[in-house]
N, CA, C and O atoms as CSV, one atom per row, in Angstrom:
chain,resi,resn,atom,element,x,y,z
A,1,UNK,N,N,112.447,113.829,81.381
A,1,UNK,CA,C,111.597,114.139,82.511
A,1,UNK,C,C,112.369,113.828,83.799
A,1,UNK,O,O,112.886,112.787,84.204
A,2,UNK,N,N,112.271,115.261,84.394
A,2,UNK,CA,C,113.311,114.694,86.304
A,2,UNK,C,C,112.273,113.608,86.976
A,2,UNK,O,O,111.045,113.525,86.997
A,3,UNK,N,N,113.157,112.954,87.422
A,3,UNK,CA,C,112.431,111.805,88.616
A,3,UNK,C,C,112.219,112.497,89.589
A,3,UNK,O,O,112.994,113.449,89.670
A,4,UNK,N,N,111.449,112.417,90.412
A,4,UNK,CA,C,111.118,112.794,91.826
A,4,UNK,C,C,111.569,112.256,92.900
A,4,UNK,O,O,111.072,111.146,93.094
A,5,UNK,N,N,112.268,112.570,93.635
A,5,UNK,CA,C,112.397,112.160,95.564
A,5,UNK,C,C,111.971,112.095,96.264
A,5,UNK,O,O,112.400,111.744,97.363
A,6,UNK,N,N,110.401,112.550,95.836
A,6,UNK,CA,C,109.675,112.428,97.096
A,6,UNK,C,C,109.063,111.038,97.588
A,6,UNK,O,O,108.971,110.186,96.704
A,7,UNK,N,N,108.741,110.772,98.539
A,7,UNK,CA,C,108.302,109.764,99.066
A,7,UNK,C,C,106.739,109.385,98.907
A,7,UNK,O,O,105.955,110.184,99.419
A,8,UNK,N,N,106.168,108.187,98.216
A,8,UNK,CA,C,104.855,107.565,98.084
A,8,UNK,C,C,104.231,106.517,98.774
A,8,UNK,O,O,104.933,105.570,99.128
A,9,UNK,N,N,103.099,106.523,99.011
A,9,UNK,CA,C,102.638,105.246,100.000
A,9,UNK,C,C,101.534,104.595,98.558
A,9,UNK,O,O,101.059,105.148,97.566
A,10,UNK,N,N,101.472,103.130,99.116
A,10,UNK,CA,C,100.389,102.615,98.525
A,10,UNK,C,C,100.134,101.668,99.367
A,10,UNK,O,O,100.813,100.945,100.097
A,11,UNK,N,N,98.619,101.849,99.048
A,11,UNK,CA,C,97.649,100.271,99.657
A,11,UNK,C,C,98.079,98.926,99.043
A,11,UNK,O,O,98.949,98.851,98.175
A,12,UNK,N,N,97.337,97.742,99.608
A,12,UNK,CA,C,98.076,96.757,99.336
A,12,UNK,C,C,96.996,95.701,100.380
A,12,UNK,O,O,96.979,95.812,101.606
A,13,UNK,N,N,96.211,94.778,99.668
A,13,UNK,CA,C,95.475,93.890,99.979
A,13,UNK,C,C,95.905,92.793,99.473
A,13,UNK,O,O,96.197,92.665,98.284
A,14,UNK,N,N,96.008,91.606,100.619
A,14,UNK,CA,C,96.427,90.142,100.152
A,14,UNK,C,C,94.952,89.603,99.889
A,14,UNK,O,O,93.933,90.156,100.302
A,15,UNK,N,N,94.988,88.741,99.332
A,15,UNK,CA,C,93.861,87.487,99.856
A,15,UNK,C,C,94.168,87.098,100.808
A,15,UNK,O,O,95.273,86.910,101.316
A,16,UNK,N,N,92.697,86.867,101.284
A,16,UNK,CA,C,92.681,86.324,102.688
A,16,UNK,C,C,93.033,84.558,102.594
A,16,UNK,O,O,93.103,83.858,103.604
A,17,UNK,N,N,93.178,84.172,101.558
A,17,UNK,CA,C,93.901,82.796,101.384
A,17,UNK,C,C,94.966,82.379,101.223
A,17,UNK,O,O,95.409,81.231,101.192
A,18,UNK,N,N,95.577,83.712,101.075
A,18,UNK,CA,C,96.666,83.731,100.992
A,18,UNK,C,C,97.999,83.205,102.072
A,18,UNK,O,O,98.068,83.713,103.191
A,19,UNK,N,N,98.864,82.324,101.700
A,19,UNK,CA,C,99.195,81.874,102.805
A,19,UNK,C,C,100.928,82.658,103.214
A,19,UNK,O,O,101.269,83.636,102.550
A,20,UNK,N,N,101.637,82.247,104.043
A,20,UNK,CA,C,102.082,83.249,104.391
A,20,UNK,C,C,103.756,82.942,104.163
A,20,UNK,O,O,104.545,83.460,104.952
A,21,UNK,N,N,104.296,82.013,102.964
A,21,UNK,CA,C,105.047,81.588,101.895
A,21,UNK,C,C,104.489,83.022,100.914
A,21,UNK,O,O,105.057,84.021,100.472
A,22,UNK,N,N,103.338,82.586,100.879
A,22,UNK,CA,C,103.210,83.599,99.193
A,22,UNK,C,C,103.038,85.126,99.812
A,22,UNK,O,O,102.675,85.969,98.992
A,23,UNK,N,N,103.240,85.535,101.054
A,23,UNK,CA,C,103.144,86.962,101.717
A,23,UNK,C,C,104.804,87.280,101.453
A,23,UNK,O,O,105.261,88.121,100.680
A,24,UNK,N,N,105.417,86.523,102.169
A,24,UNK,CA,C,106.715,87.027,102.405
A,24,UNK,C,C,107.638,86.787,101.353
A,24,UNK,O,O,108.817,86.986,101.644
A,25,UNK,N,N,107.363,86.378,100.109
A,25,UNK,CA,C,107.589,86.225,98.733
A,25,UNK,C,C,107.306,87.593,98.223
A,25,UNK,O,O,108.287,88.171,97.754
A,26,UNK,N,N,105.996,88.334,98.212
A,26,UNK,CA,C,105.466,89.646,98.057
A,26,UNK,C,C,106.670,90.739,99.231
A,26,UNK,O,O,107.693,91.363,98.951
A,27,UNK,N,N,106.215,90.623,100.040
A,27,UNK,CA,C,107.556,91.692,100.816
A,27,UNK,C,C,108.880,91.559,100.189
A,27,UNK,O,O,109.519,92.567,99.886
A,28,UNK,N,N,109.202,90.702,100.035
A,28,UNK,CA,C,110.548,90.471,99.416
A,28,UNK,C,C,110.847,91.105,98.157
A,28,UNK,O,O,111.811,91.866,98.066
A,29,UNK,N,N,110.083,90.845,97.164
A,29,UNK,CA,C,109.961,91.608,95.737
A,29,UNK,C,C,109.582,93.380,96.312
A,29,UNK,O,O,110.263,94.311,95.882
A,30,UNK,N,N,108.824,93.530,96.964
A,30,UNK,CA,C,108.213,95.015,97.592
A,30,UNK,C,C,110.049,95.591,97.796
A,30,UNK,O,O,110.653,96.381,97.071
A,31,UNK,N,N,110.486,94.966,98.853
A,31,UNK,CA,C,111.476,95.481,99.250
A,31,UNK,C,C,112.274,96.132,97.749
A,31,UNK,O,O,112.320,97.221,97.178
A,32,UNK,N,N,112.846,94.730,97.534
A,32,UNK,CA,C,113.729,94.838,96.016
A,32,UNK,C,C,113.478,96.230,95.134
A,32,UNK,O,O,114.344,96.955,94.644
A,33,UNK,N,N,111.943,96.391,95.077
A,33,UNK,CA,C,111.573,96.924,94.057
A,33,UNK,C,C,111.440,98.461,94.415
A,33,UNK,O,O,111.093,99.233,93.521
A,34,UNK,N,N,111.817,99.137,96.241
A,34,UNK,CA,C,111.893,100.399,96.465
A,34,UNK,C,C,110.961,100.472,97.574
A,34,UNK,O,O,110.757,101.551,98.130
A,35,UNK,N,N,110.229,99.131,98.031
A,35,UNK,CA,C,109.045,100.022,99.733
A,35,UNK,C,C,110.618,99.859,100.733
A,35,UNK,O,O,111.644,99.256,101.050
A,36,UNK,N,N,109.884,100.752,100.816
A,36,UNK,CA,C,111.062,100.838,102.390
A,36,UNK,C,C,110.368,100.326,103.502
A,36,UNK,O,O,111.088,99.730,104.303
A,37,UNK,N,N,109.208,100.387,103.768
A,37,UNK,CA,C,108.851,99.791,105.070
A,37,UNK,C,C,107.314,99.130,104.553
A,37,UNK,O,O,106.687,99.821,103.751
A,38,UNK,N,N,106.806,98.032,104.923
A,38,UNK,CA,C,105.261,97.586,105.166
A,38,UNK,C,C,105.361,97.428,106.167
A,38,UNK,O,O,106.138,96.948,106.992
A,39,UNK,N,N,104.207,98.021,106.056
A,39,UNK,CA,C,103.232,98.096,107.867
A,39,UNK,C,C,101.264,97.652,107.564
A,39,UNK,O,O,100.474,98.000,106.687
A,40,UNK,N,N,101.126,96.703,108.862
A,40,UNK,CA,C,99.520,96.718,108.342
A,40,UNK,C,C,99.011,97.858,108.813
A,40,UNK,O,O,99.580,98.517,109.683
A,41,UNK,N,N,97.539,98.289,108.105
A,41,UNK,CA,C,96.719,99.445,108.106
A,41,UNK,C,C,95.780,99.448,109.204
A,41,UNK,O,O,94.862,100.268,109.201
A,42,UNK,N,N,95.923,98.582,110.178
A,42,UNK,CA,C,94.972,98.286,111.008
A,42,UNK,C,C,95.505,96.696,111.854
A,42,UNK,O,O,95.083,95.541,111.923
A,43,UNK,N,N,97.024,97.733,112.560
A,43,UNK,CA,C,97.560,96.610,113.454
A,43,UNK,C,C,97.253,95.990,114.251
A,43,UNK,O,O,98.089,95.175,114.640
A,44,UNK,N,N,95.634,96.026,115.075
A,44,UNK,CA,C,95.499,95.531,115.848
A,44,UNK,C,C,94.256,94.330,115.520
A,44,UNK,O,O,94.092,93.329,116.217
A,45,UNK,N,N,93.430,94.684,114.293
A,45,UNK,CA,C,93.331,94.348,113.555
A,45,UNK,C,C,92.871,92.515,113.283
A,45,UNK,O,O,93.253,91.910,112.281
A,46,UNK,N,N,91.731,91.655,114.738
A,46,UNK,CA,C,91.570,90.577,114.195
A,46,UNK,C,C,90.447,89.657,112.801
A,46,UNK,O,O,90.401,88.502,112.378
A,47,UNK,N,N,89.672,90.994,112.481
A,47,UNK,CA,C,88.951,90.849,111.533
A,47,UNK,C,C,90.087,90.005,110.337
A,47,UNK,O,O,91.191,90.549,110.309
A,48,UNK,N,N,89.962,88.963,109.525
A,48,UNK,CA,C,90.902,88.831,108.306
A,48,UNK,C,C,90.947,89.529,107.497
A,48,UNK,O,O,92.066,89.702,107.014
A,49,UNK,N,N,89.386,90.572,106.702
A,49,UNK,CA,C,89.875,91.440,105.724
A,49,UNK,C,C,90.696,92.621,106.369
A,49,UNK,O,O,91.445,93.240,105.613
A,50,UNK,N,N,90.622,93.021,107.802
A,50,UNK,CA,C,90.937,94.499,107.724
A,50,UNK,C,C,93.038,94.010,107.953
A,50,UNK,O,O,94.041,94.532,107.467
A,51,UNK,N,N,92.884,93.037,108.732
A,51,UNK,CA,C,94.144,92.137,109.115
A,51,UNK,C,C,94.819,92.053,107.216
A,51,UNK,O,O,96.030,92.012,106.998
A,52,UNK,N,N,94.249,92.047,106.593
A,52,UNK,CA,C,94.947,91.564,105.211
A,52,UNK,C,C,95.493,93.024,104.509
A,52,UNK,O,O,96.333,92.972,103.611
A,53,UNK,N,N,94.949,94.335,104.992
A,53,UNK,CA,C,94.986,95.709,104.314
A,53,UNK,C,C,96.611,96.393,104.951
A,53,UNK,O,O,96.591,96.994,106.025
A,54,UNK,N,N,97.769,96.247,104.282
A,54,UNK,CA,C,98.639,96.894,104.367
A,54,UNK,C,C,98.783,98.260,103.456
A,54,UNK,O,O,98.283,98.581,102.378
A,55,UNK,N,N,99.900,99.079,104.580
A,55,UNK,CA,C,100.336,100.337,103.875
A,55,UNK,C,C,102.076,100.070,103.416
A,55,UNK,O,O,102.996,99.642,104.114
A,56,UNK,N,N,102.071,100.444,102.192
A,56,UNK,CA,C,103.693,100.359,101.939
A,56,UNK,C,C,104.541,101.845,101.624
A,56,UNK,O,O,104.349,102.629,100.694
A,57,UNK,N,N,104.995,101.884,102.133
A,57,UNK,CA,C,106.261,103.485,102.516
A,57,UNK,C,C,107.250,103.113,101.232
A,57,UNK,O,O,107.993,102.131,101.225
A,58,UNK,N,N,107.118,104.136,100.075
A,58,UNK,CA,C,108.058,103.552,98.784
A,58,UNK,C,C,109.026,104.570,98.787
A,58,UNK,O,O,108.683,105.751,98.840
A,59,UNK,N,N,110.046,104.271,98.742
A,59,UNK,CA,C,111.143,105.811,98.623
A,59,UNK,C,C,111.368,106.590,98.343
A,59,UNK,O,O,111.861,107.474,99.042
A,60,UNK,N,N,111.060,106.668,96.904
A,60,UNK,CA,C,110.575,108.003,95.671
A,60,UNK,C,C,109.177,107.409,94.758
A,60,UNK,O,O,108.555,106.349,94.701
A,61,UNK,N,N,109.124,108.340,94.307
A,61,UNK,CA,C,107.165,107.896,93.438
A,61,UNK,C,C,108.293,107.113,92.183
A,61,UNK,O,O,108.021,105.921,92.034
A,62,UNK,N,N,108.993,107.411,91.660
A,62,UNK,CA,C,109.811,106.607,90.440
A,62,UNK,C,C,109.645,105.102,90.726
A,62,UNK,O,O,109.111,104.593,89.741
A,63,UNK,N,N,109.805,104.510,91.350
A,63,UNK,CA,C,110.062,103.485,92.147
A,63,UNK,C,C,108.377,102.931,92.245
A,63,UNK,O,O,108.294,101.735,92.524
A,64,UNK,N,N,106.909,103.731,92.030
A,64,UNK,CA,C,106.064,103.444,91.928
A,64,UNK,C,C,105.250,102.670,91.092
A,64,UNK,O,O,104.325,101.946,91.461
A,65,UNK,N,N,105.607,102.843,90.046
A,65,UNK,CA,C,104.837,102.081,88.619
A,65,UNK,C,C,105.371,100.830,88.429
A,65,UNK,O,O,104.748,100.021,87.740
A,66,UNK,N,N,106.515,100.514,88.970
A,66,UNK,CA,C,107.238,99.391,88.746
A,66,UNK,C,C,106.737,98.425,90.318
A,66,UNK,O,O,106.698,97.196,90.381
A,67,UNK,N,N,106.461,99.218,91.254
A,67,UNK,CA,C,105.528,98.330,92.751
A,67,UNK,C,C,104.062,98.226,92.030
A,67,UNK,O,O,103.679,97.057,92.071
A,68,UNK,N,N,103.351,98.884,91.539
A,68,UNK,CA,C,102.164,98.638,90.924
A,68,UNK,C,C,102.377,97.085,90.250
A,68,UNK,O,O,101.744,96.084,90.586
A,69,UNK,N,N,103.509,97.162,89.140
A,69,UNK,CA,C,103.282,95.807,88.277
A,69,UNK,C,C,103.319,94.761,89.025
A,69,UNK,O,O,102.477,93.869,89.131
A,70,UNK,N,N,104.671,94.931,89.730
A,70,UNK,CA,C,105.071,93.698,90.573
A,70,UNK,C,C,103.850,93.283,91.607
A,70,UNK,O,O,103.116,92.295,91.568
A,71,UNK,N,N,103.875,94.015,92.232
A,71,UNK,CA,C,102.878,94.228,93.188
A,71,UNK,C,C,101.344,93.132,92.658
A,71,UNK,O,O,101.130,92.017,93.133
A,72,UNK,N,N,100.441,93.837,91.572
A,72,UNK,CA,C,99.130,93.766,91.188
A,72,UNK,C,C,99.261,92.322,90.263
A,72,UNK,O,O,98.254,91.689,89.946
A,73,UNK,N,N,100.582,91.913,89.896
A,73,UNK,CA,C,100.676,90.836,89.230
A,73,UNK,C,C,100.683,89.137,90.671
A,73,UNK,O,O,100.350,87.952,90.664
A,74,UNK,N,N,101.233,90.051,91.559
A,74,UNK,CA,C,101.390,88.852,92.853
A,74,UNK,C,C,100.633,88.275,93.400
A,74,UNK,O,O,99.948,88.781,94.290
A,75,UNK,N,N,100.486,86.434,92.837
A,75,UNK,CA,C,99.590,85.400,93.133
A,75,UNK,C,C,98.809,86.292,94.865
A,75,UNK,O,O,97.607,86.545,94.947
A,76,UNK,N,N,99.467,86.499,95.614
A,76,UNK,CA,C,98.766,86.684,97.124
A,76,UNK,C,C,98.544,88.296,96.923
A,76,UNK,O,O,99.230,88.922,97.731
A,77,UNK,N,N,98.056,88.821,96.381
A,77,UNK,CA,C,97.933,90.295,96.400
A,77,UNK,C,C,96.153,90.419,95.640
A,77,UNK,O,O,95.851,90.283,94.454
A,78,UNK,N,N,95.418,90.658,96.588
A,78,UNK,CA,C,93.976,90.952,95.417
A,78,UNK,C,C,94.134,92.489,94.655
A,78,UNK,O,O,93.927,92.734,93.466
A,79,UNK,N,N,94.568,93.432,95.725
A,79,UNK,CA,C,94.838,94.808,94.776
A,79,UNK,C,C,95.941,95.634,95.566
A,79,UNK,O,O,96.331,95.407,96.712
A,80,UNK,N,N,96.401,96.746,94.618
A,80,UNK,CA,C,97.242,97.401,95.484
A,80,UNK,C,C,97.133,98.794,94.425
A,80,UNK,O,O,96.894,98.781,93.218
A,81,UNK,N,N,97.416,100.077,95.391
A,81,UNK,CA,C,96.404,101.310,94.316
A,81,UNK,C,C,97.653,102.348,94.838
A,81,UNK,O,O,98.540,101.954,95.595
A,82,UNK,N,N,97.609,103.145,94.534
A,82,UNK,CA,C,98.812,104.565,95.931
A,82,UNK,C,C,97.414,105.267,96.218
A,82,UNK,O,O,96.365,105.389,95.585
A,83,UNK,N,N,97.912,105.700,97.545
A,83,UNK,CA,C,96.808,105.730,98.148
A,83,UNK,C,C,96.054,107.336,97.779
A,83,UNK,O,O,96.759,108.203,97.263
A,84,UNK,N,N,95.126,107.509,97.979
A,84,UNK,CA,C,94.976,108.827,97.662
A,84,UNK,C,C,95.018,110.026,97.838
A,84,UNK,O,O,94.056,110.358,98.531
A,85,UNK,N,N,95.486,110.653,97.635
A,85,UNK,CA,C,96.098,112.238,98.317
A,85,UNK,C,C,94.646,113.352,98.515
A,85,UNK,O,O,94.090,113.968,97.605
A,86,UNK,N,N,94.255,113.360,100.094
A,86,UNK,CA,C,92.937,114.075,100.068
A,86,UNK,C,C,93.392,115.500,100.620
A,86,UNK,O,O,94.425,115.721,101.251
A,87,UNK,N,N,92.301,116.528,100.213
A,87,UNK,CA,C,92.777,118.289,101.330
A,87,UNK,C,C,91.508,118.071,102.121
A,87,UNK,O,O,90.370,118.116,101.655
A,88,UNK,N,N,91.795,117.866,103.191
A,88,UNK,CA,C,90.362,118.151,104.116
A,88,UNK,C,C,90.475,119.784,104.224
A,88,UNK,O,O,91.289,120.643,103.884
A,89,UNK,N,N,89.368,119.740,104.800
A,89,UNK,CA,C,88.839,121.272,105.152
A,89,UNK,C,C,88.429,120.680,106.507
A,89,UNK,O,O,87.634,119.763,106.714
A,90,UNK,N,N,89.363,121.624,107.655
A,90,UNK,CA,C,88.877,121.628,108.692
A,90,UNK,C,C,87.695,122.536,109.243
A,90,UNK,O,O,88.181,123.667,109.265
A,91,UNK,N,N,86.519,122.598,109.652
A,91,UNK,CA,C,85.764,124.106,110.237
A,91,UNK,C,C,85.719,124.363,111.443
A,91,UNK,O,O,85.195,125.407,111.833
């Protein structure tokens, strides 16, 4: 089966107890494992849950199933999903 090149995003929620040793432990493995960039989903963002909701930019979708494990297994992570691909209909 060909791998793909194209580029995938996924969501990515910490606990909000999460402290910020066990965040940058998570980016670090993220990186390793193929996101190219995290960014939060709501930078301005002082609420803690919406403050806790990052987007991660992964390089190719290959590189995806293996951010899922790492990712969904990480003490500071409550969930992390790819995000979902919608078609609006504009009228």
């Amino acid at each position: 089966m060909p791998q793909s090149s194209h580029s995938a995003k996924l969501h990515l929620k910490f606990r909000t107890d999460a402290n910020e040793a066990e965040r940058q432990s998570a980016f670090r493995l993220a990186r390793e494992a193929g996101a190219q960039d995290i960014r939060r989903l709501f930078p301005e963002a002082s609420d803690e849950e919406l403050a806790s909701l990052l987007m991660i930019d992964v390089r190719n979708e290959a590189a995806v199933p293996k951010l899922l494990k790492i990712l969904g297994a990480h003490e500071a992570v409550e969930f992390v999903e790819p995000e979902v691909r919608r078609k609006l209909k504009i009228r």
